[in-house]
C-alpha positions as CSV (number, residue, x, y, z in Angstrom):
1,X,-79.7,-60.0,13.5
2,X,-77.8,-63.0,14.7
3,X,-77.4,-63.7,18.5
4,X,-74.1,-65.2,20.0
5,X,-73.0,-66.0,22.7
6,X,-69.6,-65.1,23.9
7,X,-67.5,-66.4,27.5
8,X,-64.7,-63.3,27.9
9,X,-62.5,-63.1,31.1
10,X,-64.0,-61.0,33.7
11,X,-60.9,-58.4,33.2
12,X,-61.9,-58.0,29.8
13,X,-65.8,-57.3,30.3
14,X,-65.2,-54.8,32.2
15,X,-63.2,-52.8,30.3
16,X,-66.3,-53.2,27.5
17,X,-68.1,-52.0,30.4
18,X,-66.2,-49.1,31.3
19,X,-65.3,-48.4,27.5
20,X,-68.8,-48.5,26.0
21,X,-70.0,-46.0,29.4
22,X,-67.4,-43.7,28.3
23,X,-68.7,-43.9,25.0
24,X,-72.4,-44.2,26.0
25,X,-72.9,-46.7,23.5
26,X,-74.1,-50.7,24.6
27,X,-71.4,-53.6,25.1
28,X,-73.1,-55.5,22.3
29,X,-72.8,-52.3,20.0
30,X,-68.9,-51.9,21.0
31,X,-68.4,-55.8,20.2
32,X,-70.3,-55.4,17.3
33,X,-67.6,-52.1,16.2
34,X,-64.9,-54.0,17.5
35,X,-65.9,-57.1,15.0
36,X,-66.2,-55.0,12.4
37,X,-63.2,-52.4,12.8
38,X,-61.2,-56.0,12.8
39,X,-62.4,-57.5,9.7
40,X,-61.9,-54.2,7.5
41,X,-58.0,-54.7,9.1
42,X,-57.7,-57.7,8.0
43,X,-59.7,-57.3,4.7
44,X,-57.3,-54.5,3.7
45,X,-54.8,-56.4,4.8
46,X,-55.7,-59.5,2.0
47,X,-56.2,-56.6,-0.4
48,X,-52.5,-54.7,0.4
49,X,-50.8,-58.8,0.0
50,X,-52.8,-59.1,-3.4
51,X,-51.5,-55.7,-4.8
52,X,-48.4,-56.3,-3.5
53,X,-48.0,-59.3,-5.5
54,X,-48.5,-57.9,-8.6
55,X,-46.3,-55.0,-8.2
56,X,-43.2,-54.1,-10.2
57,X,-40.3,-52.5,-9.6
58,X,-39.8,-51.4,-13.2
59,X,-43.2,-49.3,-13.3
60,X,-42.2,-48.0,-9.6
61,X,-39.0,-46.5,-11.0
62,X,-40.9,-45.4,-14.1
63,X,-43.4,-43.6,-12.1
64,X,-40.8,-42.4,-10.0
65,X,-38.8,-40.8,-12.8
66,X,-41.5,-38.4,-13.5
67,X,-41.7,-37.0,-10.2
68,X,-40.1,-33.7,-10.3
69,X,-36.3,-33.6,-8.2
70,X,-36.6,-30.9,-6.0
71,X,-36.7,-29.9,-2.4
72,X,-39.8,-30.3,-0.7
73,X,-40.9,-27.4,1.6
74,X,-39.7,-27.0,5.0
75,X,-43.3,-27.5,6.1
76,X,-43.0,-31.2,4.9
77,X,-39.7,-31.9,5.6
């Protein structure tokens, strides 16, 4: 375990406050979810540009022409 230490605006402490009461969890654990639930964003995010890059419109339409052509049901409409 590291320790940090972090300055926030008063405004935004105490909605960590109020937040992590509602939650009954600690600030430092809500911080420490917050951290993480913002680095798996932007992890998938790196991961979503790099697939991106090597995608191909040709094996799109080719995966796309085997999809049967019919309605789908009203429930997914």
């Amino acid at each position: 375990m590291s320790t940090l230490s972090l300055r926030l605006p008063e405004s935004l402490h105490k909605s960590a406050r109020e937040i992590a009461r509602k939650e009954k969890i600690s600030i430092n654990q809500l911080i420490a979810l917050a951290l993480a639930e913002k680095i798996a964003a932007l992890g998938a995010e790196d991961y979503l540009k790099a697939r991106a890059k090597r995608a191909s419109k040709v094996k799109f339409a080719k995966a796309m022409s085997k999809v049967a052509k019919k309605e789908p049901p009203e429930y997914d409409r």
